[in-house]
Structure formats: C-alpha cells, structure tokens
C-alpha positions in Angstrom: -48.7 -2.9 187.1 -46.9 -3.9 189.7 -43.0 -3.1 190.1 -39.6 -4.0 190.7 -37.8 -1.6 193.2 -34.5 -1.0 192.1 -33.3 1.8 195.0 -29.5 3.6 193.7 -27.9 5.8 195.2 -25.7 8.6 193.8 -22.8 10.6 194.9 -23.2 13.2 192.6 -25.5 16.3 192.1 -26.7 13.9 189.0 -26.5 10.9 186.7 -27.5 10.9 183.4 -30.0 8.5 181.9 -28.2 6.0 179.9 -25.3 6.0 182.7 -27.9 5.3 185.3 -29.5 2.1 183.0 -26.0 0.7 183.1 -25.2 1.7 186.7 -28.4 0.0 188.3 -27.7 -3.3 186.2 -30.4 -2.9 183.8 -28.7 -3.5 180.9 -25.1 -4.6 179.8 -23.8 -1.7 178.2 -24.3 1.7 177.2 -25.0 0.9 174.0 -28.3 -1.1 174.6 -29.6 1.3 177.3 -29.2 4.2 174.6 -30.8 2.1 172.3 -34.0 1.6 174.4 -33.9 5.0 175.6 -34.2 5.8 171.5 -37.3 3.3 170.9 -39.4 5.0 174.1 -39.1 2.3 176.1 -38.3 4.3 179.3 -40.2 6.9 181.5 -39.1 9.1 183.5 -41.2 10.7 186.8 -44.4 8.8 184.8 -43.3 10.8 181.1 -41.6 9.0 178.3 -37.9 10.0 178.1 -35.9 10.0 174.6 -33.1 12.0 175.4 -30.1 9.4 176.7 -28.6 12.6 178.3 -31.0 13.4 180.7 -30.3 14.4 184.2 -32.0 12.1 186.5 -31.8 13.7 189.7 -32.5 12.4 193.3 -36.2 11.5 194.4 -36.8 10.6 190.2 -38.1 7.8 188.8 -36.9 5.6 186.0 -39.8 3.1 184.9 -39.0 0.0 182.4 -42.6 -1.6 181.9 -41.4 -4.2 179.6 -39.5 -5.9 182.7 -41.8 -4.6 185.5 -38.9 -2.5 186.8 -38.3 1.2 188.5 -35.4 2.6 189.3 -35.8 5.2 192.4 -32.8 7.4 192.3 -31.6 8.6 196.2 
C-alpha cells in the first residue's frame, strides 16, 4: 500500500498519540482520534497501537491504512 506522507515536526522531547492525530490534521478533535486509537485502527513503527497516551517520539511512525496515510514524526 502506498502512502500519504504527512512530515510533523515537534518542539518537544515528545508528543503523545492522540495529540499528534489532532496536531497533524488527521482528525478534528481529540475525541475521534482517541476513539480510533481504541478500535486498532492505528500503528505505530509497523505495530498496532491502543494506548492514546503513547509517546511518539522523533524518527516514529504513525500509519492510518484506512486513509492511506503516515505520519513521520521529526
């Protein structure tokens, strides 16, 4: 599958997972990126990712196959 490139980058040491959705303009609002987050709909670094707090670092990956999409944190 072929993907979207999203490229962010962060100020900080970290951003957590649902923040990051949110920040990159993936979804609206918190709300929906935690709910997507809870149906393992996201992976993270190629591993499915439930936990909405998760310290995405940079040089990870956030994948969304549903809408083709990654989002390479820098």
């Amino acid at each position: 599958m072929k993907y979207q490139q999203i490229d962010v980058n962060i100020k900080s040491e970290f951003i957590k997972l649902d923040s990051l959705l949110k920040y990159a303009g993936v979804v609206e609002t918190g709300g929906i990126g935690k709910e997507i987050i809870l149906e393992e709909r996201i992976k993270v670094n190629g591993e499915v990712c439930t936990m909405r707090g998760k310290k995405i670092r940079p040089g990870d990956k956030v994948q969304i196959d549903e809408i083709a999409t990654e989002i390479v944190v820098k």
